[in-house]
Structures are given as structure tokens and as C-alpha cells.
C-alpha positions in Angstrom: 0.0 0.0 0.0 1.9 3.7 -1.0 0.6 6.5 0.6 -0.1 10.0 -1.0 0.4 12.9 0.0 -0.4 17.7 0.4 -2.4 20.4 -0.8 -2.0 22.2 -3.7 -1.4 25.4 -1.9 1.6 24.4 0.5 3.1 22.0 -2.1 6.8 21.8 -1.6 8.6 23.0 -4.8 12.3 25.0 -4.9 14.1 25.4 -7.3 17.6 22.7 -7.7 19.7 23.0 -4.7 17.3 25.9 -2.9 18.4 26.3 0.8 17.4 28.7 3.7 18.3 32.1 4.3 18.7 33.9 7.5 16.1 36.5 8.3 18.4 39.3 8.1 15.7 41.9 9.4 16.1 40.4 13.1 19.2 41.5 14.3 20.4 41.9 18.3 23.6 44.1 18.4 25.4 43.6 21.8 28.1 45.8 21.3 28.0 50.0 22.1 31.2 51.1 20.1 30.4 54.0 17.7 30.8 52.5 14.1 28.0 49.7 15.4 25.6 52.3 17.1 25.3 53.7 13.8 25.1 51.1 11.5 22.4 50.2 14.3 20.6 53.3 13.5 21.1 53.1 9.8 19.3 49.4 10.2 16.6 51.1 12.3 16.1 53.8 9.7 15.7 51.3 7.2 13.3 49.2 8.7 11.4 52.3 9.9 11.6 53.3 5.4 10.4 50.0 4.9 7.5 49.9 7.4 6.0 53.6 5.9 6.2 52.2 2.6 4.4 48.8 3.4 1.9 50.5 5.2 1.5 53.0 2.3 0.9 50.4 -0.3 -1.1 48.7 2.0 -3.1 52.0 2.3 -3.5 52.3 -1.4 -5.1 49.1 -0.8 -8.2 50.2 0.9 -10.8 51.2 -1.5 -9.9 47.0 -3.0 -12.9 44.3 -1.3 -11.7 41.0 0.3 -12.1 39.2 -2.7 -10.2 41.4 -4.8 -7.4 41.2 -2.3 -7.5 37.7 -2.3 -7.8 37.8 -6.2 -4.9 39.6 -6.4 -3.0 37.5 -3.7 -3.2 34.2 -6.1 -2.1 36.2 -9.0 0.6 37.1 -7.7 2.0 34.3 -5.2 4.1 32.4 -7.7 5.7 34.9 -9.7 6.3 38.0 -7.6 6.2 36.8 -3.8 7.8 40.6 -2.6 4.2 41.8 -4.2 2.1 39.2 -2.7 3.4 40.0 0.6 1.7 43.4 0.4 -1.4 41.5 -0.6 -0.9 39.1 2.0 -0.5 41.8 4.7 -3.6 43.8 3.6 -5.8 40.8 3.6 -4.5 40.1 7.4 -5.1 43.7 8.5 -8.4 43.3 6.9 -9.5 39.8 8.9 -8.4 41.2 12.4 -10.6 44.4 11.0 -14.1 42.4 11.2 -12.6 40.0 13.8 -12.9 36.8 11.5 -11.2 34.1 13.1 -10.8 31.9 10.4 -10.3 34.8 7.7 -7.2 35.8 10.3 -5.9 32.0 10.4 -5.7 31.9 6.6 -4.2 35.6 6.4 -1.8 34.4 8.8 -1.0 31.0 6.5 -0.7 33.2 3.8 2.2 35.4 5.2 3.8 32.1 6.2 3.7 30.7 2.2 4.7 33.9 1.7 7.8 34.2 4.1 8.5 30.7 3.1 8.6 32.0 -0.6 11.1 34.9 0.2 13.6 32.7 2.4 12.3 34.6 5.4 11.9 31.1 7.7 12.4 32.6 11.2 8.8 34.4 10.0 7.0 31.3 8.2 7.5 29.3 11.5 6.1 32.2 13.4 3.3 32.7 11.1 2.5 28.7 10.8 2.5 28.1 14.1 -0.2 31.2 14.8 -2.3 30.1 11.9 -2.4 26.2 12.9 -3.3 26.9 16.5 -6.3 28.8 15.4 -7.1 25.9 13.5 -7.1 23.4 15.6 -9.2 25.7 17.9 -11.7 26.0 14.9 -11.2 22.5 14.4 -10.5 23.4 10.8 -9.1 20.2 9.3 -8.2 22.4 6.0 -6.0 24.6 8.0 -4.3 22.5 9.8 -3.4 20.6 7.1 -2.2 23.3 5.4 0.2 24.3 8.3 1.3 21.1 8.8 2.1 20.6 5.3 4.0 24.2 5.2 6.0 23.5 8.6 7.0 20.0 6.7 8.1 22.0 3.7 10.5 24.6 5.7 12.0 22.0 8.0 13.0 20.1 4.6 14.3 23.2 3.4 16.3 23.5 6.1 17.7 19.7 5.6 16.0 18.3 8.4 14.4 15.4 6.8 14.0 13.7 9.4 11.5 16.5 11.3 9.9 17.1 7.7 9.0 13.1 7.5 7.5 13.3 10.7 5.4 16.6 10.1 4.2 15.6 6.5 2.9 12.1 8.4 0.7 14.2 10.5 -0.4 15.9 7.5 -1.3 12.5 6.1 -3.7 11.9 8.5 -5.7 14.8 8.5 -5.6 14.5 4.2 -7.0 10.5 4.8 -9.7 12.3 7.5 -10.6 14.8 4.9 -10.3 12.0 1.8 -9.4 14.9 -1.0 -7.2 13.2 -3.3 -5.8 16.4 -4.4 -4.5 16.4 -0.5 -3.2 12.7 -0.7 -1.4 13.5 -3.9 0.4 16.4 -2.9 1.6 14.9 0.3 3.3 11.9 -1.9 4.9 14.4 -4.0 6.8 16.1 -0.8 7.9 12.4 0.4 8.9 12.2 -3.0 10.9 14.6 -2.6 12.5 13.7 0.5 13.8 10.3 -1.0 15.3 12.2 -3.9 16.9 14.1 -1.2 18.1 11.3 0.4 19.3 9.2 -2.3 16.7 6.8 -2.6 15.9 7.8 -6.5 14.5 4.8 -7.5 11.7 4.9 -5.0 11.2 8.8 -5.8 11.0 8.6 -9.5 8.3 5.9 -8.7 6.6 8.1 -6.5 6.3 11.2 -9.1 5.5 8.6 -11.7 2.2 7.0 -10.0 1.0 10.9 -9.6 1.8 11.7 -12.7 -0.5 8.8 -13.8 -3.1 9.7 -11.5 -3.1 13.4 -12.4 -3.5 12.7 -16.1 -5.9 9.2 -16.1 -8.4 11.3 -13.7 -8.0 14.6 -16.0 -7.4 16.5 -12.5 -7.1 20.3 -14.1 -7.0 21.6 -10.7 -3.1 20.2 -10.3 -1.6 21.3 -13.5 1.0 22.9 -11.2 1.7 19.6 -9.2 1.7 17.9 -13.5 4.5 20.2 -14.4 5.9 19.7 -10.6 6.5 16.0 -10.7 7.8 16.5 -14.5 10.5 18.4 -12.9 11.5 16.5 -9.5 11.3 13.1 -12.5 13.7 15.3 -14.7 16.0 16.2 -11.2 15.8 12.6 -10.2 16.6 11.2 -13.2 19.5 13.1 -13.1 20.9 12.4 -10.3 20.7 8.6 -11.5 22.4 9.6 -14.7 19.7 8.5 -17.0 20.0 11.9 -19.6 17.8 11.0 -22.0 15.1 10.4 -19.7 15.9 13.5 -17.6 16.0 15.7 -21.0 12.6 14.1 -22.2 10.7 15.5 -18.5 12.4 18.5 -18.7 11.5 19.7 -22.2 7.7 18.2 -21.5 8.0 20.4 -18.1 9.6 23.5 -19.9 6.8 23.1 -22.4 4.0 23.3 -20.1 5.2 25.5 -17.9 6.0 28.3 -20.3 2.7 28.3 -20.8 1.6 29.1 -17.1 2.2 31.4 -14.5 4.5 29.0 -12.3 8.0 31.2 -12.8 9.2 29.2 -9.8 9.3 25.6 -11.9 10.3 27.3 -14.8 13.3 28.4 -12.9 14.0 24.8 -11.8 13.2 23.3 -15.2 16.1 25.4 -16.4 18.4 24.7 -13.9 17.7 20.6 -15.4 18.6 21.8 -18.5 21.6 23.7 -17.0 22.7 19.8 -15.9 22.4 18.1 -19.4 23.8 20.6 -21.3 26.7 19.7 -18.9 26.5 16.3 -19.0 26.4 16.2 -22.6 30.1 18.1 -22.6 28.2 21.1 -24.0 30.3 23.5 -21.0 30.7 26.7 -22.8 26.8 26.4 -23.3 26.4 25.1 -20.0 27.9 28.4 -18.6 26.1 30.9 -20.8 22.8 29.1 -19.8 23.5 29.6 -16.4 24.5 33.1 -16.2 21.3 34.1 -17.9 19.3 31.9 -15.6 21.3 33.8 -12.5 19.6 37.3 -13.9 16.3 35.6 -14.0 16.3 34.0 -10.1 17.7 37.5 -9.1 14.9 39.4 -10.9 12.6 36.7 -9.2 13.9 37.3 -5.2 15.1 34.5 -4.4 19.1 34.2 -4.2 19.1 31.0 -2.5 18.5 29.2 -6.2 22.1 31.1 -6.8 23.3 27.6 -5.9 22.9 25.2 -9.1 23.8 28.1 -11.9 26.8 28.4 -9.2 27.5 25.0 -9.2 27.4 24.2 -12.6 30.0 27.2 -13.9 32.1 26.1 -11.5 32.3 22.3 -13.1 32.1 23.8 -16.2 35.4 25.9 -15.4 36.9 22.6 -14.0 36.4 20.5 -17.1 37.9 23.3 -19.6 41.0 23.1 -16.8 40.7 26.9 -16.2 41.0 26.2 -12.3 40.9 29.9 -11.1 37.8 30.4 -12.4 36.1 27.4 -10.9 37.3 28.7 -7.7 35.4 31.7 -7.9 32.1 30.1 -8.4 32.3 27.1 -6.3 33.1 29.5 -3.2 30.3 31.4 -4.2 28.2 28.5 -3.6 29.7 27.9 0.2 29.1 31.1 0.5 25.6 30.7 0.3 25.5 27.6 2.2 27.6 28.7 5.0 25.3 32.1 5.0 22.5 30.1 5.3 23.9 27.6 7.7 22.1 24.4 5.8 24.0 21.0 4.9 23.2 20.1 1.3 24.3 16.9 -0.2 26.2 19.1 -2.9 28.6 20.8 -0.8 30.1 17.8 -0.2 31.4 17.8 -4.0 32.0 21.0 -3.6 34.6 20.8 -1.4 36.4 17.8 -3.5 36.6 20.0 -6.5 38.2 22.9 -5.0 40.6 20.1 -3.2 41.4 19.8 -6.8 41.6 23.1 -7.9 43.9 24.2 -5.4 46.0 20.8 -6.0 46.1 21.7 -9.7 46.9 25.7 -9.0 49.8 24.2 -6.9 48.3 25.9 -3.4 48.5 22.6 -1.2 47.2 23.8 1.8 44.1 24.8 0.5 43.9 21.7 -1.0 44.2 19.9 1.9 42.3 22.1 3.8 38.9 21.1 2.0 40.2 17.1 1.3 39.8 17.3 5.0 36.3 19.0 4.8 35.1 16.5 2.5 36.3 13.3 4.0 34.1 14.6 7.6 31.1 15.6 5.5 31.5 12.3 3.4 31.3 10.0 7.0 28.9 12.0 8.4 26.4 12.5 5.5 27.0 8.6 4.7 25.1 7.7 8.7 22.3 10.8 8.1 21.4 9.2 4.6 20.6 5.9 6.9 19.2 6.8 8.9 16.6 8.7 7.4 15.9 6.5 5.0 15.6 3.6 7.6 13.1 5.9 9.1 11.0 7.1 6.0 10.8 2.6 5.4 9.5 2.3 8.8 7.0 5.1 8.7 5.8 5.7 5.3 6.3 1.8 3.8 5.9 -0.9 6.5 3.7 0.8 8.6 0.9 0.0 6.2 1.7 -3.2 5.8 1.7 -4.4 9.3 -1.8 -3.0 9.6 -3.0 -5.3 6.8 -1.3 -8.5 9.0 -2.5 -7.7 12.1 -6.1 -7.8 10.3 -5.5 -11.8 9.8 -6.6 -14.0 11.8 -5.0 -14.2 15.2 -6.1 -17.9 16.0 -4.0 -19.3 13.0 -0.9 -20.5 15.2 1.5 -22.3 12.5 1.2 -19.2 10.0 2.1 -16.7 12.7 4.8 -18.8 13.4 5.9 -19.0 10.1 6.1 -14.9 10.5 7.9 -14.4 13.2 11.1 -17.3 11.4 10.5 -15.2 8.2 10.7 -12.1 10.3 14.0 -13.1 12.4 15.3 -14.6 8.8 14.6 -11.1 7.3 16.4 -9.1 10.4 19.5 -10.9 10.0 19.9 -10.3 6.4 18.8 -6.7 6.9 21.3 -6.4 9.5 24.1 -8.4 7.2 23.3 -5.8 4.5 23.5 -2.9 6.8 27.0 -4.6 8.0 28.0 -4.8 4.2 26.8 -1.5 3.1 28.5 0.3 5.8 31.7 -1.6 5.4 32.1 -1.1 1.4 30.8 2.5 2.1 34.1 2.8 4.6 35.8 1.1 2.3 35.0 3.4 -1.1 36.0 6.7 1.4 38.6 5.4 2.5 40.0 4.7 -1.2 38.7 8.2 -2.0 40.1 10.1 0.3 43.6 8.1 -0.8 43.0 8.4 -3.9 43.3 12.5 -3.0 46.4 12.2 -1.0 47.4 10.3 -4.3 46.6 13.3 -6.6 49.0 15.2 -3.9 51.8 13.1 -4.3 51.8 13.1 -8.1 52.2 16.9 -7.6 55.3 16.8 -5.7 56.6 14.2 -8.4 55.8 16.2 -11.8 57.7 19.2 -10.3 61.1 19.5 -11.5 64.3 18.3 -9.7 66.6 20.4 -8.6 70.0 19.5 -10.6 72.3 19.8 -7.4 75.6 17.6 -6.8 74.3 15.1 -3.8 76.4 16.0 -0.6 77.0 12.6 0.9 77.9 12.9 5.3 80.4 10.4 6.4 78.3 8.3 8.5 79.5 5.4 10.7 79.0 2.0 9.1 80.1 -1.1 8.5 80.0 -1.4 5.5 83.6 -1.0 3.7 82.4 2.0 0.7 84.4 4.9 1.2 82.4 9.0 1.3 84.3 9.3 -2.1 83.2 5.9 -3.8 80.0 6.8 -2.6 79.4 10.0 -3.8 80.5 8.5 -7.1 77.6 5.7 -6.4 75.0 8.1 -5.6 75.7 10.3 -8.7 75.0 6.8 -11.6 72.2 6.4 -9.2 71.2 9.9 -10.3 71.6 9.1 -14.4 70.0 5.9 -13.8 66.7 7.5 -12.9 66.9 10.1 -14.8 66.8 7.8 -18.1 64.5 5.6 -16.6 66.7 2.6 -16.7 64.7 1.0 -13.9 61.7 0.3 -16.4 63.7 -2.6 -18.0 62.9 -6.1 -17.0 66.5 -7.2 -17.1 67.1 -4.4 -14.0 68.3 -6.2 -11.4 71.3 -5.1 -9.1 74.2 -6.4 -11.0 73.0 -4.9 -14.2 72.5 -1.3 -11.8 75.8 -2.3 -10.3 77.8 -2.3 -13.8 75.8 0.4 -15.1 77.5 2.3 -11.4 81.0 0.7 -12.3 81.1 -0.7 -8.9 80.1 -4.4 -7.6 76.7 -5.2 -6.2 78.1 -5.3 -2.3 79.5 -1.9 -2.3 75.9 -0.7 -4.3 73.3 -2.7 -2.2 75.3 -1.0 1.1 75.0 2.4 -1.0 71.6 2.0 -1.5 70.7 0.6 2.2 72.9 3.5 3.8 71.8 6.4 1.7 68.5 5.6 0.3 67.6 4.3 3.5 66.1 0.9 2.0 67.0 -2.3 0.4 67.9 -2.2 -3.0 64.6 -4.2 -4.2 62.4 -1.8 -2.2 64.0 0.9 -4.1 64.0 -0.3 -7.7 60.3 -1.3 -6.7 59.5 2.6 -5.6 60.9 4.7 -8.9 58.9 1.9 -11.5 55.3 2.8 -8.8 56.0 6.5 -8.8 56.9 6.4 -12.7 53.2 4.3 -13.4 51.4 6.9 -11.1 52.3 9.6 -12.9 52.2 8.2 -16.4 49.0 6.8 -15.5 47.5 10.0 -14.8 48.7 11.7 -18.2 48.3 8.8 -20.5 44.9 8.2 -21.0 45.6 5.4 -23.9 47.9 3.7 -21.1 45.0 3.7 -18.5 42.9 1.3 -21.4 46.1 -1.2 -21.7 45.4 -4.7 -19.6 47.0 -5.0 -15.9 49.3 -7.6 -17.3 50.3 -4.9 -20.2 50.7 -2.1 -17.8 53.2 -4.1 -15.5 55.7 -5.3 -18.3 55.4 -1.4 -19.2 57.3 -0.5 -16.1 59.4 -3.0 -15.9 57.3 -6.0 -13.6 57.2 -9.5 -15.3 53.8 -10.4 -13.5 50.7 -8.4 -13.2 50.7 -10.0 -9.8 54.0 -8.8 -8.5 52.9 -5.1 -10.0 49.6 -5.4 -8.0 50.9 -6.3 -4.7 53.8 -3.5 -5.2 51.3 -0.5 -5.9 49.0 -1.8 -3.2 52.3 -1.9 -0.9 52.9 1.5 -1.8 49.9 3.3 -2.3 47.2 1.3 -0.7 44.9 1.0 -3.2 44.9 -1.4 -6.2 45.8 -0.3 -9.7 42.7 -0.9 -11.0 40.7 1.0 -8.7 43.5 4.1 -9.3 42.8 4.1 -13.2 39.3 4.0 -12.6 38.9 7.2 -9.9 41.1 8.8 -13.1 38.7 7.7 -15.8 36.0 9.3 -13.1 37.5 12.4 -12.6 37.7 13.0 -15.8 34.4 12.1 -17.1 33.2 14.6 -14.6 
């Protein structure tokens, strides 16, 4: 049994990657310097500006009926929320006028969509949480489900998932109470969303699916908006599970209808799809124009927070044409935003890789290693919230219906409940297996990643140029009977030997190193242990690893060779003996090293 789900009022759409702002007209200053007393009273001025001219407009707004208000309210909600809060505001004033209770409760909703709308959440809470106790003292199951829906759709905003769930299960019951489909759909669409949100994308594509079906076998006019809704979470979903074609096909059907309506919002979003594929299909220079004329449009709409996928997406652009600086720029525009608003999204998390490349590839280590560190915490820690809430969204929203359906059965029926309760135990253990493996190959995979990184690093260090200096060898108490003067002369055929790369030959073993040194293998191997600090096997072993890191990196018709082809390359007679040497060194296998290359390049 699925469940449905909201209203069409309070449905939760935002555009790509939309997070909270901070209500930047509450401000407590706790400081009585001079520069911050006026700035203080700047603020105040401001604010004082602001709340003539409301009331002005508001004033202008007199002579209008409550009906014309609320007219004028629904025109304008969608595409120019700063207007609709005057509307909004005026229809309030007007409610408390004639002392309507319910008029003021719906007033009082409608600054809250409103607030919501304009990133002012600090305000929608207040607002919701007026309007939904009037309503429940009206015992207005409309209202509340409105409210409930609303306060679902901030705290997902927000990222908490987990208190969204909750709050849009509440709403759920009141839409089964009330039995309006349009309700029940609605509400499915927000869980929807929360699953995309969470990962779960084959679950939330078959959400937005079954009410896309419903909407259109039922001819339900009344949700075009929720139609070209789902169009656009199935064209965001489908992205995010790399299926372009499919995701291209919803979003032209979306951008089609939508043009054609007055949702700006989804239009908005719809673009930002398109801002995706475009990049997906390579097209980058296309990809960034698109996205600099869609960052006009969301700033000509009020809302910056959408700032975040035309952001993202010159950033990745800059990063696959290699013009690192660039990138830069736009993905720290986009922690900007996120750190402003103080919401984790699952994007920063890439985010920080790709300026750990960036400042890798710009030669500013620190940096680099700076935000390798910031990824690998938010990697762990996103890894256990993902979990959990979708362990929580199973419980709630899928088996919860189904035990109802087997506790209707009948009790008295001994052997089949038996049968349950094995098939139940049977079932926890290999839920709690594939929890045990999931979380192990998920530690495993960051764990390979976050080498993989400290790999880039290294190959950094080894592309710069050496330093032609004549090695200064210290007399050092040994043993061994090699002279500071035979082994200066040692050290400097060591140097010529790697420099041409002599190691790479299958025949290099030490004798051949040792007459290639004109010296014999005893006074080479104690050469080698004393000033290389490791045996001579170890070292020969270490320059052919370094040399097939690099090479690997640069070579991309090398990376499609065999493993067996690879090893004779650099100088290893058996794949075998070249895998368990890189693992050795490294800690990761070759084959997993050429594939995070092919990776971060097809990104």
C-alpha cells in the first residue's frame, strides 16, 4: 500500500539546490562602540523606510474588497512573492478588521507561504505556528493541514528530513480524515521529494511517476502545477541517477508546459535541469552561458538561495575546460551561500572535492588539503544521516501500512504466525548483514577516496622538476667498507639511472645497476641501504610505482592497456608482482587508481 500525499497550496517545490536564508531583518547588536551604534541606527532607519512604505501600499489598498485582495493575492504568489506580501499583509489587516477568526488564520497561512517563498523562515514558523493553532481551535481540518504541510516543507528546506517526515505524516492523516485526493497527492509528492533528497531515487521517480499517472488518467485540471511539478523532480531525479535522456525528455515536457503558465518558480527549476544536461552532454561553454542568464532571471525573481545550481554548474564547467581559477570563484560562491544560510546540502560535499582539486592543480597545497579534510568529515557523516533517514522514511511511510494489513488476519491461525515471526528473524538478520556490508564497502569506497586525493597530492610533488644539485654525501659510521668518495661516485650513476628511466627494464636487477655504477653489487646494495635508507629491491620497486602513477595520470591510452600490459610497461614481469607493489605502496589497487582517473575526468 503507498501512501499520498499535500495540498495544492503548500506544495513543496524549490528550485535545484534551494536552501534557507537567514532572516536578516532580526538583528540583536550587543556591542555600544560608535561605528555599530550607527550602522544600528542606519538598520533602524531602514526598517522604519520600509514599514512607511508597506503601510503606504497597504493603504493604497483600501478602497480594494476582500475578494479582490484575495484575487490579487493568487495572482501574484508564484511569480512576484515581494508583491504578494503586500497583498498578504492587507488581507491580514483586513481579517483582524471584522474580527474573523478563520479569515485571520488563513491571512496568517498566507504570510507564512509567503515568508516561506522569500527565504524569510524565522517568519514562516512564526506565522505557521499562529495560523495552525487557530485551527485546531476551529477544528478546521483544512488549516491545519495546510500548516502542517507548510511546517513540513520549511524544515525540509532546512535539511531536516528527518522532522519534515514526521510533520508531513501528521499531515497525512488529517488529508485520509478529509479524503481529498488532491491532498493525498500532494503529500506523496513532498515524500517524494525527501527520497530524492536522500538518495533513494528509485523509489522517488516511482513516486512522481504513479502521480503523474493519477493526475492525467483522472483529468485533474485543478493540479496542472503539481503535473509540471512532478515533471521536474522526474527530470532532477533522473538526473541524479544519470539517465540523460530520460531526464532531457521531463524536462522539455515540463519547460513546455510550464511556459505556458504562471509557475516562474518551476520554470526556474526546469532550467536549472537543463543547466545539468547541457553539462552532461560536454556542451560547458553552453552550460555556462545558460547559467549566467538563468542567474539574472532568479535575481529578478527574489530568491538568491536558487544562486546555488547556476553556481555549481559554472564552477564544473570551469573545472572540465581546466581553467582552475575560475572554478574557484564560483564554487566558493556556492559555500558562500550555504555557510550564510547555515544548511547542509548533499552538494557541498562535491564541492569541497573540487576545490581540493583546484587548489591541487593551481599548486596551493594547503588549501587543497584544507577542503580534502572537509570532504572526507562531511562524506562520513552524510553517509550515517542518509541511513538513517531513510531507515526511518521505510519504517514510517512503507511498513507501517503493511503491518496493519497483517495484524487484520486471523489471530487464531498458530502455524502461520509462526511461520512470521522465522521469516521475520530470517529477514532481520539479512537486513542487519546488508547494513553490515553496506557500511563496510561504504568505509571502504571513502577510504579509497580520500587516498585516492592524498594520491593526486603526491603526483604533484613528483611532476615538479628536480633540482640539478651535486648530492652531498655525510660520512656516517657503518660497516659497511664504501668509502664517502666511492659513494658520492655511487650516488651520482644512481642519479643518471633514474633520470633515463633505466629501472623500467625487466633485465634491472642489481648487477646490471651495479655495472651500469662501475662498482660491484656489495658496495651498491650497502649504497643503497645506507643512503637511500632501504634495500635495494624496495628501491627499484618505488621509482617503477612513482613512474606508473604519474604516467598513468597523463596517459589516457595507457589507463585502457590490460594490468598484465601495464606491469611489463614498467618494468614487472607479472601483473601479480605489480599489484601487490602498488597496493604496498599506495594502498589501493591499480585498477581501482585508473578507474577514480577515468572518473574524474568524465566529470
Amino acid at each position: 500500500m503507498r501512501l499520498f500525499i499535500v495540498g495544492i497550496f503548500f506544495l513543496h517545490i524549490k528550485p535545484l539546490y534551494l536552501y534557507r536564508l537567514i532572516d536578516t531583518n532580526i538583528q540583536t547588536m550587543h556591542t555600544k562602540k560608535p561605528f555599530f551604534t550607527a550602522f544600528h541606527s542606519i538598520i533602524s532607519v531602514v526598517l522604519l523606510l520600509y514599514s512607511l512604505s508597506l503601510n503606504a501600499q497597504i493603504d493604497s489598498l483600501q478602497g480594494k474588497s476582500y475578494e479582490e485582495l484575495e484575487q490579487l493575492y493568487k495572482v501574484e504568489r508564484h511569480n512576484n512573492p515581494t508583491l504578494a506580501k503586500v497583498y498578504a499583509e492587507a488581507i491580514y489587516q483586513r481579517s483582524k478588521k471584522i474580527k474573523d477568526e478563520k479569515k485571520i488564520a488563513q491571512s496568517l497561512y498566507k504570510k507564512a507561504m509567503i515568508s516561506y517563498k522569500l527565504g524569510i523562515y524565522d517568519s514562516a514558523i512564526y506565522y505557521t505556528d499562529a495560523s495552525l493553532t487557530i485551527g485546531k481551535q476551529l477544528s478546521n481540518d483544512s488549516l491545519i493541514l495546510q500548516n502542517y504541510s507548510l511546517k513540513g516543507n520549511i524544515a525540509s528546506t532546512g535539511g531536516d528530513y528527518k522532522t519534515a517526515l514526521d510533520t508531513y505524516l501528521l499531515a497525512k492523516k488529517v488529508a485520509d480524515k478529509m479524503g481529498n485526493l488532491n491532498d493525498v497527492l500532494q503529500i506523496s509528492h513532498n515524500i517524494g521529494f525527501i527520497k530524492k533528497q536522500t538518495k533513494d531515487l528509485v523509489e522517488a521517480a516511482a513516486i512522481f511517476k504513479e502521480n503523474l499517472s493519477i493526475i492525467r488518467k483522472n483529468n485533474l485540471k485543478n493540479l496542472s502545477r503539481l503535473e509540471v511539478a512532478s515533471l521536474a523532480f522526474l527530470s532532477d531525479t533522473y538526473l541524479r541517477m544519470k539517465d540523460y535522456n530520460s531526464a532531457e525528455t521531463y524536462t522539455e515536457e515540463g519547460l513546455e508546459i510550464a511556459k505556458k503558465s504562471e509557475y516562474n518558480d518551476l520554470y526556474l527549476y526546469l532550467n536549472a535541469n537543463k543547466i545539468i544536461i547541457q553539462f552532461q552532454q560536454q556542451q560547458y561553454t553552453k552550460s555556462i552561458a545558460s547559467s549566467k542568464s538563468t542567474i539574472k532571471s532568479i535575481t529578478d525573481f527574489g530568491n538568491d538561495q536558487s544562486l546555488t545550481t547556476p553556481y555549481l554548474y559554472i564552477g564544473k564547467s570551469y573545472l572540465k575546460l581546466k581553467q582552475y581559477d575560475s572554478a574557484i570563484v564560483y564554487f566558493k560562491k556556492f559555500e558562500d551561500i550555504i555557510n550564510s544560510t547555515e544548511v547542509e546540502t548533499p552538494e557541498i560535499e562535491e564541492v569541497y572535492e573540487f576545490l581540493a582539486i583546484c587548489y591541487a592543480n593551481i599548486g596551493e597545497q594547503q588549501k587543497s588539503i584544507l577542503y580534502l579534510n572537509k570532504y572526507a568529515a562531511l562524506d562520513k557523516q552524510n553517509d550515517s544521516i542518509n541511513m538513517s533517514i531513510n531507515n526511518n522514511i521505510h519504517e514510517k511511510y512503507d511498513i507501517v501500512p503493511l503491518q496493519e494489513e497483517i495484524d487484520s488476519l486471523d489471530t487464531k491461525n498458530q502455524k502461520q504466525r509462526k511461520r512470521a515471526t522465522y521469516l521475520y528473524i530470517i529477514s532481520a538478520v539479512l537486513l542487519v548483514s546488508l547494513i553490515g556490508f553496506f557500511s563496510w564497502f561504504k568505509r571502504k569506497q571513502h577510504q579509497n577516496k580520500i587516498r585516492f586525493q592524498q594520491l593526486l597530492v603526491t603526483i604533484e610533488k613528483l611532476e615538479q622538476p628536480k633540482e640539478k644539485i651535486t648530492p652531498e654525501v655525510s660520512s656516517k659510521e657503518t660497516s659497511n667498507p664504501v668509502t664517502d668518495e666511492n659513494a658520492l661516485q655511487i650516488l651520482k650513476a644512481l642519479t643518471i639511472f633514474e633520470e633515463k628511466e633505466l629501472y623500467l627494464r625487466q633485465d634491472c636487477t642489481l648487477g646490471y645497476v651495479a655495472k651500469k655504477a662501475k662498482t660491484n653489487t656489495t658496495y651498491l646494495s650497502n649504497v643503497i641501504n645506507t643512503y637511500k635508507e632501504k634495500p635495494f629491491k624496495s628501491y627499484l620497486s618505488e621509482l617503477r610505482i612513482n613512474a606508473a602513477l604519474v604516467k598513468l595520470k597523463n596517459d589516457e591510452k595507457l589507463r585502457s592497456y590490460t594490468i598484465k600490459a601495464i606491469a611489463e610497461e614498467f618494468g614487472f614481469k607479472r601483473s601479480e608482482t605489480f599489484s601487490r607493489a602498488f597496493k604496498a605502496q599506495t594502498n589501493v589497487y591499480p585498477s581501482y587508481y585508473i578507474k577514480s582517473l577515468q572518473n574524474q575526468n568524465d566529470n
